[in-house]
N, C-alpha and C positions, 0 to 999 in steps of 0.2 A: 414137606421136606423130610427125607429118610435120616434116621439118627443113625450114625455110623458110628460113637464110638461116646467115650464119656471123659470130663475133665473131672480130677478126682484129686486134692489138694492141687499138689506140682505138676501132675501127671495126665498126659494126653492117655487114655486108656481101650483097649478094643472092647466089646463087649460081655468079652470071656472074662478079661482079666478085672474088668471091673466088677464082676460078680465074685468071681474072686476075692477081691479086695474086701466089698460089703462084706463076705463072711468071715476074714479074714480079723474085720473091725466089731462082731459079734453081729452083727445084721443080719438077719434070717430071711433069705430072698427063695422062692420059689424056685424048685426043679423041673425042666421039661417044660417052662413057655417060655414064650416069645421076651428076647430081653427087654424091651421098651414095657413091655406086659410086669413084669418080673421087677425091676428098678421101680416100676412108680406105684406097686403094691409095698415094697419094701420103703419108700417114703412112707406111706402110708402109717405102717404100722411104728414110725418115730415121729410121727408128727410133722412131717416137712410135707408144704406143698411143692410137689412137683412141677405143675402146669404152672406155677409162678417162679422163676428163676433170683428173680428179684428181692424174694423174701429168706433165702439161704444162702450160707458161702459155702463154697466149693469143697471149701477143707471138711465141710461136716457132712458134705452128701454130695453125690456125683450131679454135674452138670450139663446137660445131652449138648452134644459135637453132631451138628447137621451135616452133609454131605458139602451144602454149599463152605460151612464153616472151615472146614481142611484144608489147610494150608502151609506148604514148607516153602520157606524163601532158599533160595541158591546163593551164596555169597561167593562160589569158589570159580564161577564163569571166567573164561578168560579174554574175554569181550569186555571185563567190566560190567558189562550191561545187568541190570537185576534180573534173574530170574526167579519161577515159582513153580513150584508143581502141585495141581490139585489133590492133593491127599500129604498126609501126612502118619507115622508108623506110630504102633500102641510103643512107648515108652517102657512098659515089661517085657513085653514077648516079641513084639520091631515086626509084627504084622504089621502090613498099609490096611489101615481103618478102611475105603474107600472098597479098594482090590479086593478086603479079606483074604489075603495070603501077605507071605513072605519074601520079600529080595531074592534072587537066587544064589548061592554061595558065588566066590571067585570063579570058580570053575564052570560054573554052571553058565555066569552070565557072561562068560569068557567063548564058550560054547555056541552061544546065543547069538553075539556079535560076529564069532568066524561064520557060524551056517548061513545069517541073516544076511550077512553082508557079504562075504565069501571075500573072506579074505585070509592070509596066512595064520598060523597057528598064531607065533610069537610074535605079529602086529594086535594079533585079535587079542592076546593076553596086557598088552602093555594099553590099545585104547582101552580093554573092561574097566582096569584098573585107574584109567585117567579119568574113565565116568563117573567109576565110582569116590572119588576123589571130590569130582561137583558135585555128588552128591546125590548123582543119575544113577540108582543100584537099583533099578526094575527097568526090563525091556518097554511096559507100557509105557515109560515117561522120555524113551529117546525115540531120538528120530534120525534118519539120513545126517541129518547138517550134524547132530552132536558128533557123529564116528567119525566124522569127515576131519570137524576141530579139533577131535581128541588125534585121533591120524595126524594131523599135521605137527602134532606136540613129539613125532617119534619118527628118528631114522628110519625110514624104507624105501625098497625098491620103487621107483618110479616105473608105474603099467598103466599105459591106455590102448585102447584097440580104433582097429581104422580097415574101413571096408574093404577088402581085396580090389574088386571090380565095381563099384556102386554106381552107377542103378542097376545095374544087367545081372549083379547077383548080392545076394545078401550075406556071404561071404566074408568073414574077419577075422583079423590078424592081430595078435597083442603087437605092440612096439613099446621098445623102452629108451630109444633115443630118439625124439622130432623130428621132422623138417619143418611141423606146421605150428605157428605159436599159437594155434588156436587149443589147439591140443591140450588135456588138462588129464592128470594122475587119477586114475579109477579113486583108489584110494581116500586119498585128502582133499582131491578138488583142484589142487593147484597145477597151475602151467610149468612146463621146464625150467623154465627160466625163473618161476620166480621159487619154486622148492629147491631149497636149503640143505637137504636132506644128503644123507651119504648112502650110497645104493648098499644095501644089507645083504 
């Protein structure tokens, strides 16, 4: 199991910031290795065993965060349903422990949602913002169905396409008013009839 990050008092911590922190607290950790290398020399020299978690608390020496161990609960789903995401962010710096990197700004993941999903600017800006809301602020952790929920939380034009001539060609045409109730909104997923929505 790959340690990804460290608990250190209150603090989910990456592995930067927790060396950080050791020097911070007068603890003299090694420059230039490996930080699992590094953390469990710096027990060392205070007297903590490391490879025993059971014999220190937290608050006095950092506690390795396995890969498996990260974990953020979602409370803000609007299914109600509980969600999770595998990784969870260093509490100093709001790197994902797991990714090793960063969320991307508004804009960026505002960005990410219009190319990815190819959708209008100021639908893409209002779902970024509803994901990140649940609490979905890394492209790794959404998927089709999130854009789709978050879309449905926001006035937009209703657009689905429909073959010109099918089968003889492969040929299509956006439409924005039905004739077929099979028909569902690119968008949000939903059928005519059942989005609510006001055409923007």
């Amino acid at each position: 199991m790959s340690v990804v990050g460290y608990q250190y008092a209150v603090d989910n911590l990456c592995p930067a910031c927790t060396i950080g922190r050791l020097r911070a607290n007068g603890i003299k950790v090694a420059r230039g290795r490996d930080h699992e290398e590094a953390v469990r020399r710096a027990a060392e020299q205070v007297g903590i065993d490391f490879s025993d978690e059971h014999t220190y608390d937290s608050s006095s020496f950092p506690k390795a965060i396995t890969s498996q161990m990260a974990r953020t609960e979602l409370i803000e789903l609007p299914n109600g349903e509980p969600g999770e995401i595998a990784d969870e962010r260093c509490d100093r710096c709001g790197k994902w422990l797991r990714l090793g990197e960063k969320s991307p700004t508004k804009a960026g993941l505002t960005r990410w949602v219009r190319d990815e999903h190819e959708l209008p600017q100021a639908l893409a800006r209002e779902i970024a913002e509803t994901l990140r809301e649940w609490g979905l602020s890394h492209p790794a952790f959404i998927d089709e169905s999130n854009v789709k929920e978050a879309a449905a939380q926001h006035p937009h034009a209703w657009l689905s396409y429909r073959f010109v001539d099918y089968p003889s060609s492969t040929e299509t045409k956006p439409i924005h008013e039905p004739d077929d109730t099979d028909d569902e909104c690119l968008y949000c997923g939903q059928a005519w009839q059942a989005q609510q929505h006001q055409t923007a």
